[in-house]
Phi, psi and omega in degrees: 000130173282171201234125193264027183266328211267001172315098243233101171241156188201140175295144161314142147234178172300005162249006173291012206281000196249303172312300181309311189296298162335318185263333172281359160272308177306330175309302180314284152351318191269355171062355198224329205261001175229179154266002171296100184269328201239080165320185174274210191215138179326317188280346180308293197274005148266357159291311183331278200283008150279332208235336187301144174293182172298344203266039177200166168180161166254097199261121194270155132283069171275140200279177204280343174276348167101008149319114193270100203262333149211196179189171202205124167253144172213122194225157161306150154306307177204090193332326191260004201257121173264357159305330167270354186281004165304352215253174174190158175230105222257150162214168188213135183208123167230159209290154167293349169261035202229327199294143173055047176217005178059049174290311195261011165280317184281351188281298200321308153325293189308309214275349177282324183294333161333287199286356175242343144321291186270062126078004159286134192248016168201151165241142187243128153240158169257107158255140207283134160335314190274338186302015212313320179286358175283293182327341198253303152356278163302357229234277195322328176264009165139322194299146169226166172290162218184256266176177181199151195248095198286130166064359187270006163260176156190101177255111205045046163079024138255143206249130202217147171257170320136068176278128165239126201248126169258141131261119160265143188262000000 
């Protein structure tokens, strides 16, 4: 069973880039809980995470084996719009025998301490509708719904809306 006690966070650099991918391929897999159908490809996700500005960063969650059991990104809302750059946009991605241990709370501690260094007064997330234990997640850290995005996944011809949850910091 895993032990969320020994849980370990560290910013990502570009060679965790095989891991991450390994859980956003198990994520994906899973057909239901992101909108991510198509990871990226390993080299993808070390430009990425090689190319974040000082305002973003990706943060792992790692197990006492040195494991990456999960990560949390924070990035601009909208990056070219500068009326906006107080904003910020969180995703979370944990392995599924990770899930409810409080794995994506201690990811959250970093990156919310990140995100008010680098001057963001709100975090924004996009969550898939059918997604209730993420929507209760976020809930718990504070975040509410603010809105909804109709139809907007669609994966193997099912069609899903988009709830979107604000934090102000």
């Amino acid at each position: 069973m895993p032990n969320e006690a020994a849980i370990r966070v560290r910013r990502a650099t570009g060679d965790d880039s095989f891991q991450i991918v390994a859980i956003r391929q198990r994520i994906a897999a899973e057909r239901v809980h992101s909108a991510i159908d198509v990871p990226w490809t390993a080299e993808e996700e070390r430009s990425y995470i090689e190319s974040l500005s000082p305002l973003a960063a990706v943060y792992l969650a790692m197990c006492e084996l040195a494991e990456i059991v999960g990560f949390q990104s924070l990035d601009l809302w909208e990056p070219t719009i500068t009326s906006m750059k107080h904003v910020a946009q969180i995703g979370t991605f944990l392995l599924p025998e990770w899930r409810r241990r409080g794995v994506g709370k201690a990811l959250f501690v970093t990156t919310q301490e990140f995100a008010r260094n680098a001057g963001y007064a709100k975090a924004v997330i996009q969550i898939r509708a059918s997604n209730h234990a993420a929507q209760r997640f976020y809930r718990k850290l504070g975040f509410r719904a603010c809105g909804r995005l109709k139809r907007q996944v669609r994966i193997d011809g099912q069609e899903d809306d988009e709830i979107l949850m604000e934090l102000f910091f």
